[in-house]
C-alpha positions as CSV (number, residue, x, y, z in Angstrom):
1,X,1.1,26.5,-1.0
2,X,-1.6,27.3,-3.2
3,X,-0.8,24.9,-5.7
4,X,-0.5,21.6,-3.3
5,X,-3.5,22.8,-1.6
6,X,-5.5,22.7,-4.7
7,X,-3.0,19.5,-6.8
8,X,-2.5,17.6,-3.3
9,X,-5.8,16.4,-1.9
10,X,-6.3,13.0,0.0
11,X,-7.7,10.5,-1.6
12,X,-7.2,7.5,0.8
13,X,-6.2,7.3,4.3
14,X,-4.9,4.1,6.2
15,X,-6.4,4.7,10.0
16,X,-4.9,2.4,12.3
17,X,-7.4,1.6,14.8
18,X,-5.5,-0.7,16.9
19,X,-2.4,-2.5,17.0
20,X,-3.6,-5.9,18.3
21,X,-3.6,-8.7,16.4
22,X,-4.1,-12.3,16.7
23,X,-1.2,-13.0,14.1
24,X,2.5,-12.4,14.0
25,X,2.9,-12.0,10.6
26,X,7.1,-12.1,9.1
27,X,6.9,-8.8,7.2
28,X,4.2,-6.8,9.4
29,X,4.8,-3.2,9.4
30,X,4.1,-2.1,12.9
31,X,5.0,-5.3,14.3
32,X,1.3,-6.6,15.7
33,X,0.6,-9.2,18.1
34,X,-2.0,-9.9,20.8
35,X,0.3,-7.7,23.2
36,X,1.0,-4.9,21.2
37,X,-0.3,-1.4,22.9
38,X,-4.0,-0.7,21.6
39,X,-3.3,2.7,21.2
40,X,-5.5,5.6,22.6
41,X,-7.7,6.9,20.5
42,X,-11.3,6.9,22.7
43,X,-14.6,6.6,20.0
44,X,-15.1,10.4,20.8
45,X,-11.6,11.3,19.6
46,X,-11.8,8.8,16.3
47,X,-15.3,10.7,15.8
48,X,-12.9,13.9,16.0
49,X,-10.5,12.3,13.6
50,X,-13.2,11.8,11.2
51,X,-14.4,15.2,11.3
52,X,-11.2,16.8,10.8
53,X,-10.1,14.8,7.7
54,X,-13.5,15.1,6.3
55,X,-12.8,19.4,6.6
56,X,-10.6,18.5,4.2
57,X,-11.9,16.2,2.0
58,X,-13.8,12.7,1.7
59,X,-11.5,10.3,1.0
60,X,-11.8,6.4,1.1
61,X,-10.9,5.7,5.1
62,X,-9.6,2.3,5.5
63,X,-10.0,1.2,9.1
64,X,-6.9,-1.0,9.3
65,X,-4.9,-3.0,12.3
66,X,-3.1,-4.8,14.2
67,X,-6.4,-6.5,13.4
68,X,-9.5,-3.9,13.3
69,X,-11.8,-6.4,14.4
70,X,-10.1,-7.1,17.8
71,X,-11.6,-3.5,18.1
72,X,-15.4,-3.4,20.1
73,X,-16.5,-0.1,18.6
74,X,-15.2,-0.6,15.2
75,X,-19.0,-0.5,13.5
76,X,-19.4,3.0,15.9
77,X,-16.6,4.6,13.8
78,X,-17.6,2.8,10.6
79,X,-20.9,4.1,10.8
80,X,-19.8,7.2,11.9
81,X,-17.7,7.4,8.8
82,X,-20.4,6.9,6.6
83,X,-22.7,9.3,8.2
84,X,-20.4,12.0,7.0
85,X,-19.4,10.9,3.5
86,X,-16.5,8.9,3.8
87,X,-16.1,5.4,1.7
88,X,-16.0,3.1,4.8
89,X,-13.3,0.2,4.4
90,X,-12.1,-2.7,6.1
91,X,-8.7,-4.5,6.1
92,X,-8.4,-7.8,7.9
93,X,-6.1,-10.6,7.8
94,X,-10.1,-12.8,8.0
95,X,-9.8,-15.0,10.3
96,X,-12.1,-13.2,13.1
97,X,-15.0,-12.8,9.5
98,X,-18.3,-14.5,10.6
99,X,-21.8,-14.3,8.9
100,X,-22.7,-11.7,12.3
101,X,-19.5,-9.7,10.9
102,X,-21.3,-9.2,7.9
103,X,-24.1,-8.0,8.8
104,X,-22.6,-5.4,11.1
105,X,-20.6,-4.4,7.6
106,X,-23.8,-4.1,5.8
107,X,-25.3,-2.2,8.6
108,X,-22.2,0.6,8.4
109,X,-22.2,0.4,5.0
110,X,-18.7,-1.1,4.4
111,X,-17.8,-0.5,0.8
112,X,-14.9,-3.0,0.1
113,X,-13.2,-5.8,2.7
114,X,-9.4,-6.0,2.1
115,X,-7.8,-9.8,2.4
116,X,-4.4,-10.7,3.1
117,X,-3.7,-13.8,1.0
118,X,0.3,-15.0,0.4
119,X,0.3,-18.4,-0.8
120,X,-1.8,-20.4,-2.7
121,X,-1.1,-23.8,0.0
122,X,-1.4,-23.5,3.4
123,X,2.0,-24.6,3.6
124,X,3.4,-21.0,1.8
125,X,1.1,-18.9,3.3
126,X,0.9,-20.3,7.1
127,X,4.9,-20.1,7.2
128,X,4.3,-16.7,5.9
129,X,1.9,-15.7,8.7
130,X,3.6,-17.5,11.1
131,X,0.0,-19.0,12.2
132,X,-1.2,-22.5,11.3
133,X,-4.9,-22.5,10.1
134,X,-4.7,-18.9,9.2
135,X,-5.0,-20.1,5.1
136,X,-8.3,-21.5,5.7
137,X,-9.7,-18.8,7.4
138,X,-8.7,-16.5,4.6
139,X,-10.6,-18.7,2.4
140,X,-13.2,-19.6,4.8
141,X,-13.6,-15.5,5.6
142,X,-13.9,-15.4,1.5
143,X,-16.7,-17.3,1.6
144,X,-18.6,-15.7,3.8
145,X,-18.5,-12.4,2.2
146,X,-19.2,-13.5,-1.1
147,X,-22.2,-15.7,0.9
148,X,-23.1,-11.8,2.1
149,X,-23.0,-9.8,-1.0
150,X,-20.2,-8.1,0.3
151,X,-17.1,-7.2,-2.3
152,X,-13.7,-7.9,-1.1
153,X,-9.9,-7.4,-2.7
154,X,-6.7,-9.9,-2.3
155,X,-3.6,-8.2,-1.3
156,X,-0.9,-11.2,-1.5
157,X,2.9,-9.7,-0.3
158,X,5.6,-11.4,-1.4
159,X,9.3,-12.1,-0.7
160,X,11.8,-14.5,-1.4
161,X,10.2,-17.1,0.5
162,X,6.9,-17.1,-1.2
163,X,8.1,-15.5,-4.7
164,X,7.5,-18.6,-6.3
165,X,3.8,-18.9,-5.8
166,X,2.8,-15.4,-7.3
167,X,1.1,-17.2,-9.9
168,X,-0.4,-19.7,-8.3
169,X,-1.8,-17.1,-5.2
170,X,-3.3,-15.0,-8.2
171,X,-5.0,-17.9,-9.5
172,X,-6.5,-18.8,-5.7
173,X,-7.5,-15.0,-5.4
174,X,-9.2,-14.6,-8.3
175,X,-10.9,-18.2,-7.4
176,X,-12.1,-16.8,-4.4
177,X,-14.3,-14.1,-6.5
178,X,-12.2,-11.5,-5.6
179,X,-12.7,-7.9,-7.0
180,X,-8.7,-6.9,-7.1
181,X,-5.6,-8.6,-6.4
182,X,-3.3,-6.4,-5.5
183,X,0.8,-7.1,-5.6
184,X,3.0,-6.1,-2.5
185,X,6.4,-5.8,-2.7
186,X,7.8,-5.8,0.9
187,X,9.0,-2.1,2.3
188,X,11.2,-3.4,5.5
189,X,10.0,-1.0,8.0
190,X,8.5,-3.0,11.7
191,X,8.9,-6.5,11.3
192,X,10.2,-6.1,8.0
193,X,13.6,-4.5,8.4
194,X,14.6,-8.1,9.7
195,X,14.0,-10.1,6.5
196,X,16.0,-7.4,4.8
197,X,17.6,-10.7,3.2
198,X,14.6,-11.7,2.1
199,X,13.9,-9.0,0.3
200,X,13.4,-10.0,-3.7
201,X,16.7,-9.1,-6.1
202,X,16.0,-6.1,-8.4
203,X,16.6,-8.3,-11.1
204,X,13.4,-10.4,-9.6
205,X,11.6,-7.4,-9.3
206,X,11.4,-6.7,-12.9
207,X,10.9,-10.2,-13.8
208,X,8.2,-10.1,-11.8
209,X,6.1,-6.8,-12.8
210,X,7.0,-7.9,-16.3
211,X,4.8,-11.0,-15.7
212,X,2.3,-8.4,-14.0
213,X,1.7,-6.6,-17.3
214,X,1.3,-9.2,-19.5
215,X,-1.1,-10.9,-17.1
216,X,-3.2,-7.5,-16.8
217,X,-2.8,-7.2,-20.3
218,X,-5.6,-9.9,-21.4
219,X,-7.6,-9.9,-17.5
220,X,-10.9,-8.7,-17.9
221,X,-12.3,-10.9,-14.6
222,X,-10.5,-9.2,-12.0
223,X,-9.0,-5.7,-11.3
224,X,-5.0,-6.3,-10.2
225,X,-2.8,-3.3,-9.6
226,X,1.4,-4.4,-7.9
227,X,1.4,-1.7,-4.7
228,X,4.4,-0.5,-3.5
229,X,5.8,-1.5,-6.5
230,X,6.3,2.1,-8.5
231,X,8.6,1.4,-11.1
232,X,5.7,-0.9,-12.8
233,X,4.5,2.5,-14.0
234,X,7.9,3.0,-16.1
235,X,6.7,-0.6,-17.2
236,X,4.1,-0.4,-18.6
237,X,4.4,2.4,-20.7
238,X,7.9,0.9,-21.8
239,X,6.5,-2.5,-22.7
240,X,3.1,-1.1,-24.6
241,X,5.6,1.0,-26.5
242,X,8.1,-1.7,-27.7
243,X,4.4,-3.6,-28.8
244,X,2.7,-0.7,-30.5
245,X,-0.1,-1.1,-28.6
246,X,-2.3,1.2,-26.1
247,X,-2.8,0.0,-22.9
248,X,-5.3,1.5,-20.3
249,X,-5.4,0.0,-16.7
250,X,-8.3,-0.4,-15.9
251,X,-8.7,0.6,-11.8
252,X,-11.7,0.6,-8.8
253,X,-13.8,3.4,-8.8
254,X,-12.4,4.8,-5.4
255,X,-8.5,4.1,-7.0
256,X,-5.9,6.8,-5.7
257,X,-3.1,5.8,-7.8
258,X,-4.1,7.6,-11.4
259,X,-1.7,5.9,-13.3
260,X,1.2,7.0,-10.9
261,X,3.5,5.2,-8.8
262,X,4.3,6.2,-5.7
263,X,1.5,8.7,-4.2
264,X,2.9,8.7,-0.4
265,X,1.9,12.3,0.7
266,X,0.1,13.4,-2.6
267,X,-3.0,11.4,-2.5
268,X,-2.2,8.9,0.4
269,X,-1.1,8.9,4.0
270,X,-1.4,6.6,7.3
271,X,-2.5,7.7,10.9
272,X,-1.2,5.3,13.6
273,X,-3.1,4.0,16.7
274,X,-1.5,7.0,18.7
275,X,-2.6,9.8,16.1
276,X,0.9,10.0,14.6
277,X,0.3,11.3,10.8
278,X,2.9,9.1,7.9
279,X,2.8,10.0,4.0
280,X,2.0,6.0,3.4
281,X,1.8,2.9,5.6
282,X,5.6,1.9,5.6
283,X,7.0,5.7,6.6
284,X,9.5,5.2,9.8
285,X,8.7,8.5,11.4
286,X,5.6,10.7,11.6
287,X,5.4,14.3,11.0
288,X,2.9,15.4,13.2
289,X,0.2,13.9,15.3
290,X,-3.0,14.8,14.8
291,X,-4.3,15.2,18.1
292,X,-1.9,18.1,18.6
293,X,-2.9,19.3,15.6
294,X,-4.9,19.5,12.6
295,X,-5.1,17.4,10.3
296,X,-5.8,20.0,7.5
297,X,-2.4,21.6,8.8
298,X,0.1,18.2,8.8
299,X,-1.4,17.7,5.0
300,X,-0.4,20.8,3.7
301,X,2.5,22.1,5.6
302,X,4.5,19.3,6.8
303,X,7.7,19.4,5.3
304,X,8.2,15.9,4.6
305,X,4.8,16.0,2.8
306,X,5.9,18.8,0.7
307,X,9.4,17.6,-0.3
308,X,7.6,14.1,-1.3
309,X,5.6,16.7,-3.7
310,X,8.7,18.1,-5.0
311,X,9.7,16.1,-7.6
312,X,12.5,18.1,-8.8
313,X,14.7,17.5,-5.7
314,X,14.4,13.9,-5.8
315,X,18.2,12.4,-5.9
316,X,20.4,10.0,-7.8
317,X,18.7,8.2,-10.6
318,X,15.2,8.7,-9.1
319,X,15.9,12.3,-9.9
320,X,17.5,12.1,-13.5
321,X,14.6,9.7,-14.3
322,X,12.6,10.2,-17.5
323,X,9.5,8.5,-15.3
324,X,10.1,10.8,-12.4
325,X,6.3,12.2,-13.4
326,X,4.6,8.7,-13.4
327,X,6.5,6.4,-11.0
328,X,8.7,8.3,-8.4
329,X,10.2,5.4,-6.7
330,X,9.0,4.0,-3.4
331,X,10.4,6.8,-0.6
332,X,9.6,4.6,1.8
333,X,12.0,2.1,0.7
334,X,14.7,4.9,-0.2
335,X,13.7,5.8,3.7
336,X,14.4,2.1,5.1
337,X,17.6,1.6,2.5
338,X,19.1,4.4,2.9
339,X,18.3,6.7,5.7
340,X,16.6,9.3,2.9
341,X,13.2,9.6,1.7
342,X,14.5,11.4,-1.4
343,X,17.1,9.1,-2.7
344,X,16.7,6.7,-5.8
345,X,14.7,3.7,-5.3
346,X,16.5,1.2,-4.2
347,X,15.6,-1.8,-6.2
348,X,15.1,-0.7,-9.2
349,X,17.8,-1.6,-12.2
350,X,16.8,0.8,-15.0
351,X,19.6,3.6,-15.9
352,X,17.7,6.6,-16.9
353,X,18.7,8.3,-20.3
354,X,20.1,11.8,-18.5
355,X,22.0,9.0,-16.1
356,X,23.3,6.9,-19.0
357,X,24.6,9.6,-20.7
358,X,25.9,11.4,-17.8
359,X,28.2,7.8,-17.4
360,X,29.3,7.9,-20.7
361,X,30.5,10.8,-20.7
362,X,32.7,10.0,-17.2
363,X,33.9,7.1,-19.6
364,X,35.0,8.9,-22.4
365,X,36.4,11.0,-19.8
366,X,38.3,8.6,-17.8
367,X,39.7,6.5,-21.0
368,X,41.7,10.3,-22.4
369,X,43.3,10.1,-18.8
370,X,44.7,6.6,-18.7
């Protein structure tokens, strides 16, 4: 206990103020729309929440949705936040963004705007939303931050249906003046779980985070980091060694990862619009809500959070893995895929060393008995 109290503090904290939202987006996690339940948390008890996490620490609080701005007190909280020490953030899918919106985030002190951006047409992107027009008010809600001095990352999430236009929706991010694109690969958990056919091959997925590191390789204009995408830190290590070559990712100054993969429950974790505590965004069940008790308490003695910690236990070739220490595989997906937090990452195609030996051997085995 003493070590994860003093190794496992968080870093950044998804809050989801409300569920509303006025899309209906194919992969969404907790399955928004404009009648989803708004949850309960009055602006007394998210001034509690804010309080309680900040008794542990004063992490970057990303005020998140359904679609925050459909919330009326969302500058209280957001100003709240800053008051005590917390880096205030904001992620919206944009559309609702207005020159007045700005200003209330300059008034709370808003320290980065998070954009949802997956297509570089409206023609990719509006299928992918399910909402016609919503392209141009990503790009239109661009605009008017950059118009207000206000920074802002891309987060583009991709499946088979738009993983065709990765390049292309990089280029239109980084057009836009983004400060980070970041890369989603879809967990199914809400909405999600019924594109499970959509979900890109493993063969795909290295493809794809191949073409990540050589793009990061030689970007110095914009920050990009894949998210939910672990393996990338097996990678990159692997590719920089076959080249000879040292390569440090660069990151924002408020970045949780550290050069790790998956950091669900060791630097990261969500709270839902009911209170219910997750070790990352795409977690099917809670461990705790936090209006029955502390937060301090679900952090360090949940014990999902704690096996998440436990590297040693993790199963298959997640556990035999030679990365185990600097990607972990996504447990969410391992969650969603299998029913298990702790088995292998499910779309990953790389055969550890311990695992590839261990099969030889079974081989060798086999062949004396035939």
């Amino acid at each position: 206990m003493a070590q994860s109290k003093e190794k496992y503090i968080p870093k950044w904290i998804a809050w989801e103020t409300t569920r509303r939202c006025n899309l209906s987006c194919v992969h969404c996690r907790c399955s928004s729309d404009m009648e989803a339940a708004t949850g309960d948390f009055t602006t007394e008890e998210a001034y509690k929440l804010i309080d309680d996490i900040c008794a542990v620490s004063k992490p970057v609080l990303v005020l998140s949705g359904g679609e925050p701005l459909m919330r009326p007190d969302l500058f209280d909280i957001a100003r709240y936040g800053t008051k005590q020490g917390l880096r205030m953030c904001i992620a919206t899918n944009g559309t609702l963004i207005t020159d007045e919106v700005c200003a209330q985030m300059r008034d709370a002190d808003i320290k980065m705007v998070s954009l949802s951006l997956d297509g570089s047409t409206a023609e990719v992107h509006d299928n992918f939303r399910q909402c016609p027009g919503a392209f141009d008010g990503v790009v239109r809600a661009a605009a008017t931050l950059k118009r207000n001095g206000i920074k802002f990352l891309i987060n583009s999430s991709f499946t088979k249906r738009n993983q065709h236009d990765i390049a292309n929706t990089f280029k239109v991010a980084k057009g836009l003046g983004a400060t980070a694109w970041y890369m989603f690969m879809i967990v199914p958990t809400g909405r999600g779980e019924e594109i499970m056919n959509e979900l890109i091959s493993k063969d795909d997925y290295e493809e794809i985070l191949s073409w990540h590191y050589e793009q990061e390789k030689h970007e110095d204009d914009i920050l990009m980091r894949p998210t939910c995408a672990p393996h990338y830190y097996r990678i990159v290590p692997q590719k920089a060694k076959e080249e000879g070559i040292e390569f440090e990712r660069r990151s924002l100054t408020f970045s949780t990862g550290g050069g790790k993969g998956c950091i669900a429950a060791q630097s990261i974790c969500l709270i839902d619009c009911f209170g219910n505590l997750k070790p990352c965004s795409y977690f099917h069940s809670s461990v705790g809500n936090v209006k029955e008790q502390s937060f301090r308490d679900l952090w360090f003695n949940s014990k999902v959070f704690n096996d998440l910690r436990d590297f040693a236990s993790y199963k298959g070739k997640c556990g035999e893995c030679e990365y185990i220490g600097v990607c972990g595989g996504c447990r969410a997906r391992a969650d969603a895929v299998y029913g298990d937090y702790m088995a292998e990452e499910p779309f990953c195609n790389y055969i550890p060393a311990k695992t590839r030996r261990r099969l030889e051997r079974q081989a060798a085995s086999d062949n004396k008995t035939t």
